[in-house]
C-alpha positions in Angstrom: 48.3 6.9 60.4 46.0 4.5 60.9 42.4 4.0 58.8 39.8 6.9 58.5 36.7 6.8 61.6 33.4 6.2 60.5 32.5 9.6 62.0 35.1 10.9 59.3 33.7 8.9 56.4 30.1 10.2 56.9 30.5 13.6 58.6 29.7 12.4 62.0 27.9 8.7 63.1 27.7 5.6 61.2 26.0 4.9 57.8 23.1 3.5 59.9 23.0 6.4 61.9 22.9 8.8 59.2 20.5 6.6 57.1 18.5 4.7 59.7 15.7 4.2 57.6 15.1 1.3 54.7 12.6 0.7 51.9 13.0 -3.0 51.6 12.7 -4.8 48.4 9.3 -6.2 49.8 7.9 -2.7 50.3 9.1 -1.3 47.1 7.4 -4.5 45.3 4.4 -3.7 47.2 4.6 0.1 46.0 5.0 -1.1 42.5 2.1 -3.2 42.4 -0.3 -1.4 43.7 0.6 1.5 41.2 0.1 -1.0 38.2 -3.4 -2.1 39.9 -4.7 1.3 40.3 -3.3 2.1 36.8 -5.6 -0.8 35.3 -8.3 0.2 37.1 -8.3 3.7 36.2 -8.5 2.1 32.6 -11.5 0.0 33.0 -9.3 -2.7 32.3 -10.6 -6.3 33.7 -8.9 -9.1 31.3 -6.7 -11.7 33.3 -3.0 -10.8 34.0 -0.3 -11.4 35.7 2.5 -9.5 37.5 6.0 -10.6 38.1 8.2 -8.7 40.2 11.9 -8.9 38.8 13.9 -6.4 40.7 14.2 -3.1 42.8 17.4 -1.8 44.6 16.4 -1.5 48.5 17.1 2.2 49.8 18.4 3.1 52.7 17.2 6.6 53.9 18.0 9.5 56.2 15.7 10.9 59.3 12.6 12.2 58.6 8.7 11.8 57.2 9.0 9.3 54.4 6.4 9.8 51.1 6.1 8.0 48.0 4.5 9.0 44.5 4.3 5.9 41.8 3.8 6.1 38.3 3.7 4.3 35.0 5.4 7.2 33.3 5.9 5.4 30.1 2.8 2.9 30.3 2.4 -0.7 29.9 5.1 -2.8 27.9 3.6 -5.9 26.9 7.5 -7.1 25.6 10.1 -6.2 27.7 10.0 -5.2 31.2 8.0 -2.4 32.4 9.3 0.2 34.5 7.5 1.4 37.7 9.0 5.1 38.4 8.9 5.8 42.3 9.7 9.3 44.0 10.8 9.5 47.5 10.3 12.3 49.3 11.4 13.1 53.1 9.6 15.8 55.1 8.3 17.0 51.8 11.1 16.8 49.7 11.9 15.2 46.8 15.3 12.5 48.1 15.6 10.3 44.9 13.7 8.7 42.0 13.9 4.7 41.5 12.6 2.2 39.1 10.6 -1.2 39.8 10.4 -3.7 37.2 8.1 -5.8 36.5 7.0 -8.5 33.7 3.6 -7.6 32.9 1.4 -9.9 30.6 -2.0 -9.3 29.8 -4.8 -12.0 28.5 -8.0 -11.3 26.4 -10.3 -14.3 24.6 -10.6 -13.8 21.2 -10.9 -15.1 18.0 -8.6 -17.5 16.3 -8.9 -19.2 13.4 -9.6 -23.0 13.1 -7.8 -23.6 10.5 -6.0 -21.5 7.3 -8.3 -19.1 5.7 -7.8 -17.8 2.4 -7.8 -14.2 1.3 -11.1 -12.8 -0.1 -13.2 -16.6 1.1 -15.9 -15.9 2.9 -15.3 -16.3 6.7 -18.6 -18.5 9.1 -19.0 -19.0 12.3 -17.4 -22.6 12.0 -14.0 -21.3 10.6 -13.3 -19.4 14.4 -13.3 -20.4 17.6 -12.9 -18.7 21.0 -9.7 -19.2 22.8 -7.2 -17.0 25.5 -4.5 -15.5 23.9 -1.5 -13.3 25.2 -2.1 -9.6 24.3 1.0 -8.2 22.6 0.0 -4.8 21.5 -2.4 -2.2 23.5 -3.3 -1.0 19.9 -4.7 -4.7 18.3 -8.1 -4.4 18.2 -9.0 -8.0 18.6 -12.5 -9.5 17.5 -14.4 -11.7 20.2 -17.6 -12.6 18.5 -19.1 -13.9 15.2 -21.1 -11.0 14.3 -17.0 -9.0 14.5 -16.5 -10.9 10.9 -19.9 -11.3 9.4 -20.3 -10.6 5.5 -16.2 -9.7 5.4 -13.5 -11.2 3.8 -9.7 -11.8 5.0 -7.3 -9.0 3.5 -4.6 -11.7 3.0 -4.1 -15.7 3.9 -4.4 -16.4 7.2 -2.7 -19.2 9.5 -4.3 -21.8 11.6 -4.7 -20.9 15.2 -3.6 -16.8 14.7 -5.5 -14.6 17.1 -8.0 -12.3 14.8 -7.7 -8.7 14.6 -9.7 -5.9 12.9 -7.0 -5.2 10.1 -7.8 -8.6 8.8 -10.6 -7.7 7.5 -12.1 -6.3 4.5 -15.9 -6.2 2.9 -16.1 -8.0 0.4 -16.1 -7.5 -3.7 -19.7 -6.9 -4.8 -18.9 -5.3 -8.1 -16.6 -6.4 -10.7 -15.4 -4.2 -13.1 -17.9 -4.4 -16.7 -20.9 -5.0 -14.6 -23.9 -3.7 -15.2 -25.3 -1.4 -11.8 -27.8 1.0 -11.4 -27.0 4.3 -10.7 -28.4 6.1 -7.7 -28.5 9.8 -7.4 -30.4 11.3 -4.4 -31.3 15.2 -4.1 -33.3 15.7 -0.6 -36.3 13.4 -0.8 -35.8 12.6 -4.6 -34.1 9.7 -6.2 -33.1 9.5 -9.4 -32.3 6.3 -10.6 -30.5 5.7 -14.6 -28.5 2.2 -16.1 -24.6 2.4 -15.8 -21.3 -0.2 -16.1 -18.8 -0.1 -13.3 -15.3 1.0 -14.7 -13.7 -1.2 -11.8 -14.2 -4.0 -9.2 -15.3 -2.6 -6.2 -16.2 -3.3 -2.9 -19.2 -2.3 0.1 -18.8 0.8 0.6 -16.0 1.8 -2.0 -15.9 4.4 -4.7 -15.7 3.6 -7.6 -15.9 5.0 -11.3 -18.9 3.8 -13.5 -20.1 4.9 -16.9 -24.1 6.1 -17.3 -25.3 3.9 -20.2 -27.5 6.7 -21.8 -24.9 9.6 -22.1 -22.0 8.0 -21.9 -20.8 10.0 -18.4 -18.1 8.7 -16.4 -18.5 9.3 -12.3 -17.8 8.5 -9.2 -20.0 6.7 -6.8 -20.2 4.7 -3.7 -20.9 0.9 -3.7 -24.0 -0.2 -1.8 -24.9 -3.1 -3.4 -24.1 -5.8 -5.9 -26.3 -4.3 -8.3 -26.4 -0.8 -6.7 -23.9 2.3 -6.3 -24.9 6.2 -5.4 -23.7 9.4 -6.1 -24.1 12.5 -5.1 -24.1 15.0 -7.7 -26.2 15.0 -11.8 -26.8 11.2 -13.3 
């Protein structure tokens, strides 16, 4: 008994007849992409990238009205490949459901520091400087100008030539702890001002407990100043 027909293998016809349609590798690419540019656009997003295609599995496909539906189910992976999810459909309904891959990078000038700064050292102008860097996280919130760090501190020590982000940042300590403040209580249009120590360092915008001179009282109040903190209830 010799080897099984083609018409035996697939029910009738060759594969080719069966399946005489194809979604090359070219046109899936092109599927891909344009999915990834409509998803940065719907985002606003203009920074320099670049794509690069790394693979798709052409399809062969069976008569009839051939539809597609992309989607970045799972977003944009800034390590890693990122999958492009494709739906096929034929005369309406769905056939199967592929992946494209691509290498997405992303680019964003920001600020990096000129050379190592030191935790709590006041930051100028002249310690940054403007440069392109390679976005790794969507959720970095990167500063891009010198006002970004003006009057704040590093949290910790920072390398020469690291890109800048928002958690780097702190105000700065305007109140150490034994310092004499005045204390600023506010009721409407009324401020009543009395002497007090800080019971700890402190800084912008911080609470903080302090002492009133007179009677002795500890509270809690805000730090506005270096001389200056406010609270909100009786002095």
């Amino acid at each position: 008994m010799g080897a099984p027909t083609a018409e035996a293998l697939y029910g009738g016809g060759t594969q080719s007849e069966r399946f005489p349609q194809t979604l090359s590798e070219a046109e899936l690419r092109a599927l891909g992409e344009a999915c990834i540019d409509a998803y940065f656009a719907g985002a606003g997003e203009t920074r320099r990238r670049d794509v690069a295609f790394l693979r798709a599995t052409p399809l062969r496909l069976p008569p009839g009205e051939i539809t597609t539906k992309a989607s970045l189910t799972a977003g944009i992976r800034y390590t890693g490949a990122t999958p492009v999810r494709l739906q096929v459909f034929i005369n309406g309904k769905l056939y199967r459901s592929i992946s494209i891959y691509y290498q997405i990078r992303l680019y964003d000038t920001v600020l990096v520091a000129v050379h190592d700064l030191r935790v709590d050292a006041a930051v100028t102008a002249s310690d940054v400087r403007a440069q392109e860097v390679l976005v790794t996280s969507d959720s970095a919130k990167y500063l891009k100008t010198a006002a970004d760090i003006a009057g704040r501190v590093p949290v910790r020590n920072i390398k020469a030539d690291t890109p800048l982000t928002e958690n780097f940042f702190q105000q700065p300590v305007a109140v150490e702890a034994g310092a004499s403040v005045t204390i600023v209580a506010k009721y409407g249009t009324i401020s009543v001002n009395a002497a007090g120590i800080a019971m700890q360092r402190g800084r912008l915008g911080e609470t903080i407990r302090v002492r009133n001179a007179a009677s002795g009282k500890i509270l809690t109040a805000k730090v506005v100043d270096g001389q200056t903190v406010e609270i909100t209830g009786k002095i």
